[in-house]
Each structure stands twice: as C-alpha cells, then as structure tokens.
C-alpha positions in Angstrom: 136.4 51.5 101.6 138.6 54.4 102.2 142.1 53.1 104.3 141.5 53.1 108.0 144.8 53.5 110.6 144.0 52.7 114.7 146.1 56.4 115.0 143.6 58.6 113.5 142.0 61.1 115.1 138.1 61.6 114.3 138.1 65.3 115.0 139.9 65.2 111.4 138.2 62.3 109.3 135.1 64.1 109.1 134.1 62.1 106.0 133.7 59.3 108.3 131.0 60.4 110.2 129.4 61.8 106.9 129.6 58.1 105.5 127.8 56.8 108.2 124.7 58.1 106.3 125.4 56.6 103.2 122.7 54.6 101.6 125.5 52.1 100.7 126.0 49.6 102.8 129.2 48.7 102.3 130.3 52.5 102.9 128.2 52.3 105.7 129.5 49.6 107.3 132.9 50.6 106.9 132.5 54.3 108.8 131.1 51.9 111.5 134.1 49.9 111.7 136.2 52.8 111.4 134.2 54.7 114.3 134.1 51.3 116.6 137.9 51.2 116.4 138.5 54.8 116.9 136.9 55.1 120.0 137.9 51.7 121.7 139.7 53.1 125.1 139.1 56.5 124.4 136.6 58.5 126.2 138.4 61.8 123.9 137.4 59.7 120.5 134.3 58.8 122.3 133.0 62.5 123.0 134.3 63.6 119.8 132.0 61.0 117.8 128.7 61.9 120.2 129.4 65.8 119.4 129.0 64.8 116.0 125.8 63.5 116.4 126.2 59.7 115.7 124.1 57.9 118.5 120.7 58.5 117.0 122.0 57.4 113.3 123.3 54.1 115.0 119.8 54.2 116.9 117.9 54.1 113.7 120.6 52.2 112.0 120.1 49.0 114.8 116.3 49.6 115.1 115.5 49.4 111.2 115.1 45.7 110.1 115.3 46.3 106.2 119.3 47.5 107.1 122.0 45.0 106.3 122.5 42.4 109.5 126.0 43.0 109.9 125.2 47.0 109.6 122.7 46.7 112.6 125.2 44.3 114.5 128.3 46.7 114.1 126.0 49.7 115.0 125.1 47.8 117.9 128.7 46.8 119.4 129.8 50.5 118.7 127.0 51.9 120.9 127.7 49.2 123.4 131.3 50.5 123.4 129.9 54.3 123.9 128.5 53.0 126.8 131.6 51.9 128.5 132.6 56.4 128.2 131.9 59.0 130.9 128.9 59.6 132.8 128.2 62.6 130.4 128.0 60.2 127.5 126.0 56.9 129.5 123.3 59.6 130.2 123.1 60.8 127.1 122.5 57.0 125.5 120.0 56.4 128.1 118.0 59.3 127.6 118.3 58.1 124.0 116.0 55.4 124.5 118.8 53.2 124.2 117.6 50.7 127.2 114.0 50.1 125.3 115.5 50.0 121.9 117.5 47.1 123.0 115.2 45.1 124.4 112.6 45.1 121.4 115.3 43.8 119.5 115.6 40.8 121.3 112.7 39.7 119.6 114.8 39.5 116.2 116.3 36.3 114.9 119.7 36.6 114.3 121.9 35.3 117.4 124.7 37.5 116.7 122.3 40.7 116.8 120.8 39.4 120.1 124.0 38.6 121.5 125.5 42.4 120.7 122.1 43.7 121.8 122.6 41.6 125.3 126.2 43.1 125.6 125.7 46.6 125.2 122.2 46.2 127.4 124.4 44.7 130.1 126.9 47.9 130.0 124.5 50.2 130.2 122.3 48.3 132.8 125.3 48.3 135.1 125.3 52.2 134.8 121.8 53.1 134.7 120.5 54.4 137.8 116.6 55.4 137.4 113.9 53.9 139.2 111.9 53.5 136.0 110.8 50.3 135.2 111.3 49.2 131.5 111.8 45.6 132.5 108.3 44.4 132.6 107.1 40.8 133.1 107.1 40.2 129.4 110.6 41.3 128.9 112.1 39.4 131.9 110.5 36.3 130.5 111.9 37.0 127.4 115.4 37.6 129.0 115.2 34.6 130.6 114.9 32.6 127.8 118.6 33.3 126.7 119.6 32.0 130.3 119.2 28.0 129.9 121.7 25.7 130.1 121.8 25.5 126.3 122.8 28.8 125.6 126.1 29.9 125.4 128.0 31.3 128.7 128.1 35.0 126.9 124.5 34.8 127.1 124.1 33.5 130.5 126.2 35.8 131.8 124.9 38.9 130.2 121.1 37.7 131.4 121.9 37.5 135.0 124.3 40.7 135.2 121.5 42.7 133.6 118.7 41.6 135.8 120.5 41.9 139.0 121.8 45.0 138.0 118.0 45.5 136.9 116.1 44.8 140.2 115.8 47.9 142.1 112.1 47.6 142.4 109.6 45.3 144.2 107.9 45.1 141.0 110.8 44.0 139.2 111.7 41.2 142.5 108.3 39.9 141.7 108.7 40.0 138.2 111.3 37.9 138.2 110.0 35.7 140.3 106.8 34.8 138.8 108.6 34.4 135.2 110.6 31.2 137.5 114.2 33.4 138.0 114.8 31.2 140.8 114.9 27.5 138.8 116.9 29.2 136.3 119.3 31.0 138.1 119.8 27.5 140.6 120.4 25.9 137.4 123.4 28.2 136.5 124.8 27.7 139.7 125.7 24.7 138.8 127.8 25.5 135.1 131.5 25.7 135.7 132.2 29.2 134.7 133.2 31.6 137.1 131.6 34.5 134.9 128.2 33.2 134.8 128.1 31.9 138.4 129.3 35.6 140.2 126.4 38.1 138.5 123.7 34.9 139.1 124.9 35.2 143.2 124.4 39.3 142.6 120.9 39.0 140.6 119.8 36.3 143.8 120.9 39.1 146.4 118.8 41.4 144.4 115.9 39.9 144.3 115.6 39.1 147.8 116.6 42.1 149.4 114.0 43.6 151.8 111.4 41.1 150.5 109.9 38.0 152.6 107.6 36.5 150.0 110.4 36.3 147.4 113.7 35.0 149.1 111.2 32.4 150.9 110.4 31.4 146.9 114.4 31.3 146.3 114.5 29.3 149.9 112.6 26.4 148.8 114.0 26.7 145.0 115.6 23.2 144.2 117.8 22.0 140.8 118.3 18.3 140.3 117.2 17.7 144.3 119.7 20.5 145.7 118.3 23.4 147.0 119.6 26.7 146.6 120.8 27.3 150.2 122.8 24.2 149.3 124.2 25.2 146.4 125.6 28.8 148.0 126.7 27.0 150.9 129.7 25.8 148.9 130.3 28.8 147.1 131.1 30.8 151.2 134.3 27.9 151.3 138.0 29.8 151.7 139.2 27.9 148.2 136.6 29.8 146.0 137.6 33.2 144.9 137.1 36.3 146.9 134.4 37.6 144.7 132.4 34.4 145.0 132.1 34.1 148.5 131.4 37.7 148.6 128.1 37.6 146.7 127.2 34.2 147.8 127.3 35.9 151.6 125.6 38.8 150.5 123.3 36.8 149.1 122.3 34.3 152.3 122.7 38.0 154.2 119.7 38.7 152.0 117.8 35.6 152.6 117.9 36.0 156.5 117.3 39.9 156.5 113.7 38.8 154.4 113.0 36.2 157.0 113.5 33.2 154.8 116.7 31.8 156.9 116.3 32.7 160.5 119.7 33.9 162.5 120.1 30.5 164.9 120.6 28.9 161.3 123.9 26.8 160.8 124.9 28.5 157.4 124.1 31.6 158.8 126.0 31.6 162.8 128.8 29.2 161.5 129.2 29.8 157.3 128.5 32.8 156.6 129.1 35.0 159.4 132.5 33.6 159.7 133.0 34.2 156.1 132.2 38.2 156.0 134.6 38.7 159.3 137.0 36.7 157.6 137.0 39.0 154.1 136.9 42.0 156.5 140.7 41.1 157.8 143.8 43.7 156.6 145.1 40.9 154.1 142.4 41.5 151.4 141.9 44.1 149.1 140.6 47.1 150.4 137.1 47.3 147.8 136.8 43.9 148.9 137.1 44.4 152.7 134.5 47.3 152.2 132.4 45.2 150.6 132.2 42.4 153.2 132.2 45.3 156.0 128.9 46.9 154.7 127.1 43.0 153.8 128.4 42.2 158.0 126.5 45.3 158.9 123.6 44.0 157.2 123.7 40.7 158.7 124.3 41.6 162.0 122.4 45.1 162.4 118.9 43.7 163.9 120.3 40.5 166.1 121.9 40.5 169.2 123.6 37.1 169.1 124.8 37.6 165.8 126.2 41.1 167.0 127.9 39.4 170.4 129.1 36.8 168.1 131.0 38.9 165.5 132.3 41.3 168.2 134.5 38.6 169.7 135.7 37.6 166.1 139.3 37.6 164.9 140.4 41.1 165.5 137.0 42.4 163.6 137.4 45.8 165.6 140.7 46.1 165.0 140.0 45.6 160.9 137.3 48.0 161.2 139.7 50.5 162.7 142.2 50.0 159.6 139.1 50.2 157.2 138.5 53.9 158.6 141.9 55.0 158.5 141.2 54.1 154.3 140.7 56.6 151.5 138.0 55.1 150.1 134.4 56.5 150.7 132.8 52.7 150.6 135.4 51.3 153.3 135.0 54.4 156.0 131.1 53.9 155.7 131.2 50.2 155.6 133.5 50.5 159.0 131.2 52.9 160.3 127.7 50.8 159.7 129.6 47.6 160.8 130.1 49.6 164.4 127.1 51.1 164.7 125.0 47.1 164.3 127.7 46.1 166.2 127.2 48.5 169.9 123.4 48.8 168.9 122.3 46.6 172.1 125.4 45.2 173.8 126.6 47.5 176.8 130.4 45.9 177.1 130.5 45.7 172.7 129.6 49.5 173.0 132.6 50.2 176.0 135.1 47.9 173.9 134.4 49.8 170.5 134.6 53.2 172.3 137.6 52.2 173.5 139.7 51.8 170.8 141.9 54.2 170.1 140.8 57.2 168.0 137.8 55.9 167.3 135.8 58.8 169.0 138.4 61.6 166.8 137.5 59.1 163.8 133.8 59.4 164.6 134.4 63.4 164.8 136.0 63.3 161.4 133.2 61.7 159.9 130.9 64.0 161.5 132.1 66.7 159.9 133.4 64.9 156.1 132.1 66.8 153.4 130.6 63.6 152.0 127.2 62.7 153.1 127.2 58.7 153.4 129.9 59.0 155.3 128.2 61.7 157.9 124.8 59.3 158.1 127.3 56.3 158.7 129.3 58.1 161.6 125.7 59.8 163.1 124.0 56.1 162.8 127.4 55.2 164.5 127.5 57.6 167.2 123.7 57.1 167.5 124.2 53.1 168.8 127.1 54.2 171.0 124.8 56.8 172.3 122.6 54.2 173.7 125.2 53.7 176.9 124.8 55.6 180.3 128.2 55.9 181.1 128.9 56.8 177.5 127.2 59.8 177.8 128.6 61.2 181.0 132.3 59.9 179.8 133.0 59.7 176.5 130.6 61.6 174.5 131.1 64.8 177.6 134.6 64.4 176.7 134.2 65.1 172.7 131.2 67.2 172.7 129.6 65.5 169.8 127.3 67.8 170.2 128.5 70.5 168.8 128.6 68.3 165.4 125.3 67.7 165.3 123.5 70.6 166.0 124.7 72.1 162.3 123.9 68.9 160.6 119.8 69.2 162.3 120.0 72.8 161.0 121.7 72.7 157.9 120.7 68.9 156.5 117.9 68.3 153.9 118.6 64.5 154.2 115.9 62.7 155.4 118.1 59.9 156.4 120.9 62.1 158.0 118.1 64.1 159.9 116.5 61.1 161.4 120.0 59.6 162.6 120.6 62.7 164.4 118.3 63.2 165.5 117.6 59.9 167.2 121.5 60.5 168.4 120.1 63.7 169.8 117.1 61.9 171.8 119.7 60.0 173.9 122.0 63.3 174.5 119.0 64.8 176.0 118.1 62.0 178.3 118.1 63.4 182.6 121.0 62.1 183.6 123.2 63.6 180.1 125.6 66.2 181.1 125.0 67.7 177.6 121.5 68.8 178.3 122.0 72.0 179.3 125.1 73.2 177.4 122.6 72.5 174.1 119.5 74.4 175.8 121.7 77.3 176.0 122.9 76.8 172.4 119.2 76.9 171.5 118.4 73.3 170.7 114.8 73.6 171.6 114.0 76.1 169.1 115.9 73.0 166.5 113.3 70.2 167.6 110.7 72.7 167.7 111.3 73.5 164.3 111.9 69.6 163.3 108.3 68.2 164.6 106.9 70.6 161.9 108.9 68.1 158.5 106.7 66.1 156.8 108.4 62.9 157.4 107.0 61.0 160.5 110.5 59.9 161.5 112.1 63.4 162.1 108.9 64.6 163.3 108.7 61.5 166.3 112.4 62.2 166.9 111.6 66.3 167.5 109.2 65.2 170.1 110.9 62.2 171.7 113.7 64.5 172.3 111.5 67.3 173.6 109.8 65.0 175.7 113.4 63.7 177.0 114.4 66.8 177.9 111.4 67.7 179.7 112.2 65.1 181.9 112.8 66.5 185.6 114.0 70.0 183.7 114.0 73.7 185.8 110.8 74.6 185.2 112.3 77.8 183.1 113.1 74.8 180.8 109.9 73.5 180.4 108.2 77.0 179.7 110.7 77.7 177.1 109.4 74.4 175.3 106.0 75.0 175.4 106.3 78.6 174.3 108.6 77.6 171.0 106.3 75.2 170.7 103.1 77.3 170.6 99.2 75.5 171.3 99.4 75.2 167.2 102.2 73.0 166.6 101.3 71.3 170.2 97.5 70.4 168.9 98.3 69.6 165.1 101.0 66.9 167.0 98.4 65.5 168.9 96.0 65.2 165.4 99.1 63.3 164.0 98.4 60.7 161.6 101.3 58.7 163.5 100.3 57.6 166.3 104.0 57.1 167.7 104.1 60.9 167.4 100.4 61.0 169.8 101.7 59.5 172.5 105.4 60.6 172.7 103.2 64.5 172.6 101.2 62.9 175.2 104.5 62.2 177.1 105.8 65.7 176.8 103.0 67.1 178.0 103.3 65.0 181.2 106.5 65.4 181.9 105.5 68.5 181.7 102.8 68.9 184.8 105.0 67.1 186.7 106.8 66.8 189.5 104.0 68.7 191.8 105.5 71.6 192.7 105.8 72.6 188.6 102.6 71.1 187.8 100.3 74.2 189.3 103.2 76.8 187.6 103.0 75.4 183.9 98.7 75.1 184.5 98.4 78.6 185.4 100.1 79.7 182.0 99.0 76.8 179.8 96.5 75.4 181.8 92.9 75.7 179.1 95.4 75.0 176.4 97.1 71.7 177.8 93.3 70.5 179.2 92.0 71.2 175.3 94.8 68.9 173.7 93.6 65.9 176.5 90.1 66.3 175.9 90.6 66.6 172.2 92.4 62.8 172.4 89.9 61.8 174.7 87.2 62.4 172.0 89.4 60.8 169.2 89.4 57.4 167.6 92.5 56.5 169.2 93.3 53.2 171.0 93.2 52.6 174.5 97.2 53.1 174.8 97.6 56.5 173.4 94.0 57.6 175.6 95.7 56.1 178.7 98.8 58.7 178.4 96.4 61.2 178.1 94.4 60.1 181.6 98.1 59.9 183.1 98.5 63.9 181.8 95.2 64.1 184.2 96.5 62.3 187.1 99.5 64.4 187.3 97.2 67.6 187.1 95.2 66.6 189.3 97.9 66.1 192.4 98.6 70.0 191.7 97.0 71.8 195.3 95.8 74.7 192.3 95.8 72.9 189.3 93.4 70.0 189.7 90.1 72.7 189.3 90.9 73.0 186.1 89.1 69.3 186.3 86.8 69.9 189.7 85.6 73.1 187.0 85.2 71.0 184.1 81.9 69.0 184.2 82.9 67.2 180.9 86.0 66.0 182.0 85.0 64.7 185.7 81.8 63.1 183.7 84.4 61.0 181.1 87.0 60.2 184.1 84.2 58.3 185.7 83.3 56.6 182.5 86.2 55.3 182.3 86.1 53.3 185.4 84.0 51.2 183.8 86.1 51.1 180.5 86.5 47.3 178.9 90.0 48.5 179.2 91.5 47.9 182.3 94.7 50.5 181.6 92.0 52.9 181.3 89.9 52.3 184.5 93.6 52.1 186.1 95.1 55.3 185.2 91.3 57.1 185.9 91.0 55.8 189.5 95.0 57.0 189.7 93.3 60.6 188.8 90.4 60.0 191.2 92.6 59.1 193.9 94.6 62.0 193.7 91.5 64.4 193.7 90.0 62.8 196.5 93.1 62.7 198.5 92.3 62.9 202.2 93.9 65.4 204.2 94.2 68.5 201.7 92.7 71.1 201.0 89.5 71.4 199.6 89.3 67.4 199.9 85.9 66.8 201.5 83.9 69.3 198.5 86.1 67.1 195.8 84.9 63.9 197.6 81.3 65.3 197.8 81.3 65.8 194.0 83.0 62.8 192.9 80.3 60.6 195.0 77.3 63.2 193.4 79.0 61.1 189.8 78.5 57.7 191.4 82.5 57.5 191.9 82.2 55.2 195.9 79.1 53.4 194.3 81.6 52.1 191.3 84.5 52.0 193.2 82.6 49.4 195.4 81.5 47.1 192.3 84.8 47.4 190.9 86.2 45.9 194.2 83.6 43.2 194.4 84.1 42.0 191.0 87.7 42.2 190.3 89.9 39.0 190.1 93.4 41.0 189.9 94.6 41.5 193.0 97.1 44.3 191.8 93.9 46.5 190.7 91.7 45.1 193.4 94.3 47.2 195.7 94.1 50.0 193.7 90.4 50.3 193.8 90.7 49.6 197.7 92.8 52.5 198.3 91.1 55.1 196.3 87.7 53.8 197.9 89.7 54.5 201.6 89.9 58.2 200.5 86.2 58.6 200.5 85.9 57.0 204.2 87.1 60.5 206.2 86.6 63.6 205.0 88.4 66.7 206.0 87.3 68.8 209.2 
C-alpha cells in the first residue's frame, strides 16, 4: 500500500481514486481507507472525491457479492460518511439509488456489513425528504428484525431512527404497524440506553401522527403487562433529559390528536401539558423551547380546556414573547402557532395575548418576513385573534393588518398561506369591521372574486364567505360591485360546486344580497332572471335539504320586494315547486316556503288580493289548513296559522 498522511489533499493524490478500480483487493481496499480518512469532517475533501466520480464505484463495489467483505464494508462506511456532506452531495447519493441499495443488502450475512449498511441508511434517512415510498411491508419487517432485545444497541438504535425518520406516509404508519412496530418498539422502551430509547419515542410520534386506527394499536400495546402510555408516562418526569421528555410529549401529543387519549385524560391535563409549558420557559435552550412551543400548539390547537388551561400557565405568554424576539426560524413560528391555538376560542385569552406588548408590531413583522412558515404562522396567528369583536374595531383598526394581507392574497401561491388569509380576511370583512370599507376602496372584491375561481375548495369557500360577509347590510353600490366582478359565470359554476360548503355560503351571498327590502327590488331589476336561474337551478339539484333551504330563504327575501316578488307571481315553475314544498318530509323546507308564501300573500299591499287569488288557484289555504290540523310543533303550527290569516281579508 502506498503511505497514507491524514494532511493530504485528494485534489493531488489522484492515484488514489485511480486505485479504487484496481482489480486487487488489497490496492483497493487501501484507496478506500485512504478516501474514508480524507474526507472525515470535510465537506471540501468530500466534494472533491464526488467530482471525481467515486460514489457509483463504491455503489457497485458494496452491491457486488463476489468483492472481498471488508472491501464492501469499507465502501459502505465511506459512503455513509458522504452522507453526513452538504445538501448538494446527500442528493446526489440519493438519486444514486443509494436508499434501495442499502436495504437489499440487509439481506446478506455478515453482521458487520449489515451493521455499516444500517449506519449509513440511518444518515441518509435522516436527510431524505421524498414522499416515495421504498420502505415497503417486506422491508420494514426485515428492519425490524435487527430491533430485538438481542441485538446490539447500534442496531436498535439505527432501526428506530430510520423508521421514524421513515414514516411520512400513511402507508408507511400502517406498515409498521402490521409488521408489530408497536411490541417492539415497547420493548425498547424499556433497555437502559438513552440512544436507543429517544429515536423509539420519535419513530412512536411518527407513526401516530394524524392517524386514529394506528395510535389506538400503540394505545392498547403492552410489554411484560405495562402499557405503552405507562411506559412514556415516566419518560415526561423533570429528572429525565430534556430531549426525552420532549419526544415522549410529542409523542402522547400524537396519541390524543388521533383520538386514542382523549383531552380530560390525567397524563394528558396534568403530565404532559405541564411538561411542554414547562420546556417552553427562558431557562432552556432555545431549539429546545421551539421544539416544545410547536408540540404545545399541537396539543392545545382543537381544545378549549386545554387552551384555558395553558394560558394561565407559568408565564407561558411571556415565554412565547421571548421565543419571538429569537433568531431562529423554528422558535418565531413555534411562538406564533402556540398563540394562534392559544386565542382560537377564548375571548379574555385573545384580549390578554393582544395585550402584550409588541405583540401586534411582532405579528406585523412576521406578516411581512421574507420567510414563508413564518408568514402562515403570524396569518394563522392573526386569523385566531381576528375572531374578537372588540379586536377588530381596537386593535386590528389601530395596525391596519390589512394592508399586509392584501399582497400576500395577490402575490401568494401557497395554498396554506392563501387559506389562512384568507380566513383572516373573512372576519375583517364582518358588518360591524371598521376595515370594510377602507379594503373595498383598495379593491378587495376584485381579490375574492378572483380567489373563488382556485382549484382548492378551501381558498375558494373562503372567497365566498368573505364576499358573503361583506355583503352583509353593505350600500347597495357595494353589493352591485360584487355581483358585477363576480359575473352570472363564476356565480352559477359556485353554485354547481362539488363542495357543498361552497353552495350554501353562494346561497348566502346571494341573500344578503336581496336584502334588506328596500335593495332587494334594486339588485332584481339588474340581476333579477340571473339570480332566479342560480335558485331554480339548486332547486332541481341533488342537494340536501340544508343547502335547498338557503335557496327558499333567497326566495323569501325576493319575495318581500313590492317589484321584485313577480319575478315569482311570473314564474309558473317556481310558484308550482314552493307549494310542493309545503308538503316536503323536510320540515326546514315547508318552513322557509310558507316564510315565502307569507310574504307574497301579505295583506295590505299592493297587488295582495291577485297574489292571494293565485296562490289559493295552487291549493296553497287548502294545505295551509292540513298542515295546521296535523302539526304537533307548536312553533310551526304558528307559522302556518299566520300565513293562513293572510288569506282571510283581501285588499279592497
């Protein structure tokens, strides 16, 4: 072997690399051992060696079985070694095949191969991002194997760090869980090393994140008569190490968010809820704190007692504060989702967050930081705090958050940031906002117009719950300028939506928009065939009685307009289905058609006694009397009583 020195540079020992091709082993091995050494801390060494276009020689090196063991070993620890370079040179092993190659070869013999192969898979597991699933049901089984008790803790360890860095998929969650991951992984709860036990706790959090079926599996999971629950209930305790109780609280965060621990639970209220506002506090390590922060966010982003219960815990708001004031990208977005779970249902959390000093500036910052988890977390932020009436008119008037968000709804392509602003930008445009007319004169109806034309259903229920927010009791000028951005084509292919969330908040608009009276017979008299199109057209549709019963409501309001209700008294179809409907199964339906009856057969307007003459021609007093007769709700009963008292004077 030629003479090898840790100081030399590869860029000049090109023989090296040449004997890496050698047909002799020896020769072979030893540009291995020269190259391994070389690039050990060195990402320089470790680009200069990739230029020179070793990976795939180690590649077929490792993968050909008639190559001297300690060849293929060697070749395997120096690729595992790549692995821990730059991004630049993890991507180009993983597009190498790398990943697969590995894992067939833990199908050879030799412990010391399958040990390098398990090292160098769990580096480049860690790092690998894709969706794509290479570890099939065969492969976790076989990864498994390697994870019993018998097996040494370098095993166990690599195991569980590569399949919770693994499981990304559903398919891989139920993968595991059908090959028994959860026996195996309570068992290693138990071993003493610290090592083994942390990536276990990760690969359990994994698994169960987002899915009922398997964290109920892990749930009711015993070893030696302790269940798992058990088992991470003393790994939350103050005298285990910080990253322990982290991932044992992410992990029982996990379990309740999938329905397998519900939120009254003791180990969730009083163990592990205490435990994530305690890691939150200034006197841990920042990555740590942002850690916790985003697993408390988690936990407490659906339940209000959970929320109430954290808000008044230990200076948690004042932590948060400190987080945002951080450099880090994971602590200000951690702060930021722990306030928006925090203020999503509580009026006085919501008024003590706001509160706090800065926060609304720090809010604003985030709005406008070039990086984009941290503008979803302060939108999904600002969007919980939007939730509060006095909010609105105080705070939010104060800071003219606005202003932010109208570039993000016009310049975003995030789905996610999209949606959060836009559901921000449904409360902003409630009635009683006093931003609702500075952003109609900053054009934001031509912005939800355009939004309720995206493909997602989210952004495009958002556009129209905000359009039918701001429709609410608006100038009439207001509600012209909707409909005319909106056009009858965007209005009818909303009301075809497959979402039928998207229907009926359509439906809405389109009664706020006939109403109060006095707009109702304006907005007819421009829109008026169009607008009784779009209710007929749901009408006819499959839809369910809900969505049908907004669209009778559209007709009620039409038809208290002194002009507008001929465009029903003109339509023989309509008047024939409104009195089909009082005999619907339904009885939303029959309610909200005798609320349109009543209205056209109003005594004491004009044209009253020809509208009462043709309703009764359709049968309407002859049904109106069986309805009464055979009604047990008094509530309806008196609604069918006073539309029938409409038909007992005409007009003179």
């Amino acid at each position: 072997m030629k003479p090898f020195s840790a100081f030399m540079n590869v860029e000049n020992t090109r023989f090296y690399i040449d004997d890496l091709y050698s047909s002799d082993p020896t020769v072979c091995l030893g540009s291995i051992l020269c190259i391994k050494n070389t690039v050990i801390g060195s990402n320089r060494q470790k680009e200069s060696v990739i230029a020179q276009g070793i990976v795939p020689r180690l590649m077929q090196l490792l993968r050909d079985s008639n190559v001297r063991i300690n060849v293929r070993i060697e070749a395997a620890v120096t690729l595992g070694s790549l692995a821990k370079g730059t991004e630049d040179h993890i991507e180009l092993l993983l597009k190498s095949g790398a990943i697969q190659l590995l894992l067939d070869l833990l199908e050879e013999d030799n412990p010391k191969l399958v040990d390098a192969c398990l090292c160098c898979l769990r580096t480049l597991t860690l790092q690998d991002t894709t969706t794509l699933n290479k570890y099939t049901l065969k492969r976790v089984q076989k990864l498994l194997s390697f994870a019993g008790l018998k097996e040494n803790t370098l095993r166990q360890e690599c195991v569980a760090t590569i399949l919770g860095a693994a499981c990304k998929t559903v398919t891989e969650q139920n993968n595991l869980a059908t090959a028994g991951a959860p026996l195996i992984l309570a068992s290693l709860l138990t071993v003493s090393s610290t090592s083994v036990r942390i990536p276990v706790l990760t690969c359990l959090a994994a698994m169960s994140y987002n899915n009922p079926a398997v964290a109920l599996q892990i749930v009711n999971t015993q070893y030696n008569d302790t269940s798992i629950i058990k088992l991470l209930s003393t790994m939350i305790c103050r005298y285990r190490s910080i990253e322990m109780q982290i991932e044992a609280a992410r992990c029982l965060t996990n379990l309740h968010r999938a329905g397998a621990i519900p939120a009254s639970d003791h180990i969730i209220i009083y163990r592990t809820l205490p435990c994530l506002v305690q890691l939150c506090q200034e006197d841990n390590l920042e990555q740590h704190r942002a850690v916790a922060a985003d697993a408390l966010a988690y936990l407490t982003e659906v339940d209000s007692e959970l929320q109430k219960i954290a808000a008044i815990s230990n200076q948690l708001v004042s932590a948060m504060v400190d987080l945002l004031n951080c450099q880090s990208v994971a602590a200000r977005q951690a702060a930021f989702r722990v306030f928006a779970s925090l203020a999503a249902n509580d009026e006085d959390i919501r008024k003590r967050i706001i509160d706090t000093k800065c926060l609304m500036e720090k809010i604003m910052e985030g709005l406008q930081d070039e990086n984009k988890d941290i503008n979803l977390a302060a939108v999904r932020c600002l969007h919980s705090l939007s939730r509060s009436v006095q909010q609105l008119r105080t705070s939010f008037q104060d800071h003219s958050v606005w202003k932010l968000l109208m570039p993000i709804l016009v310049e975003s392509s995030s789905t996610e940031l999209l949606t959060a602003a836009s559901s921000a930008l449904c409360n902003l445009l409630l009635e009683f906002s006093p931003a609702k007319e500075p952003m109609v004169q900053q054009g934001v109806i031509s912005v939800l117009a355009e939004l309720v034309t995206k493909p997602e259903p989210s952004i495009r229920l958002n556009g129209i719950w905000a359009l039918m927010n701001l429709a609410f009791q608006a100038e009439q000028r207001v509600k012209s300028s909707i409909l005319n951005s909106l056009g009858t084509d965007k209005v009818f292919r909303l009301l075809d939506d497959p979402d039928p969330r998207v229907i009926m908040k359509t439906l809405g608009l389109l009664r706020n928009l006939v109403s109060p009276r006095p707009h109702t017979d304006a907005i007819m008299a421009l829109h008026g065939i169009q607008i009784m199109q779009g209710v007929v057209f749901v009408l006819e549709s499959a839809h369910s009685p809900e969505i049908k019963e907004q669209a009778l409501c559209i007709l009620g309001n039409i038809a208290d307009g002194d002009r507008a209700r001929e465009h029903i008294m003109m339509n023989e179809d309509i008047l024939k289905k409104l009195v089909a409907f009082m005999n619907h199964p339904a009885q939303c339906l029959q309610e909200t058609s005798i609320f349109c009856i009543n209205n056209l057969a109003r005594k004491g307007e004009v044209g009253a006694s020809q509208r009462q003459n043709r309703l009764k021609d359709l049968g309407v007093v002859n049904i109106l009397q069986s309805l009464m007769s055979n009604s047990s709700n008094q509530h309806f009963y008196n609604r069918v009583k006073a539309t029938h008292s409409q038909f007992m004077m005409n007009d003179v």
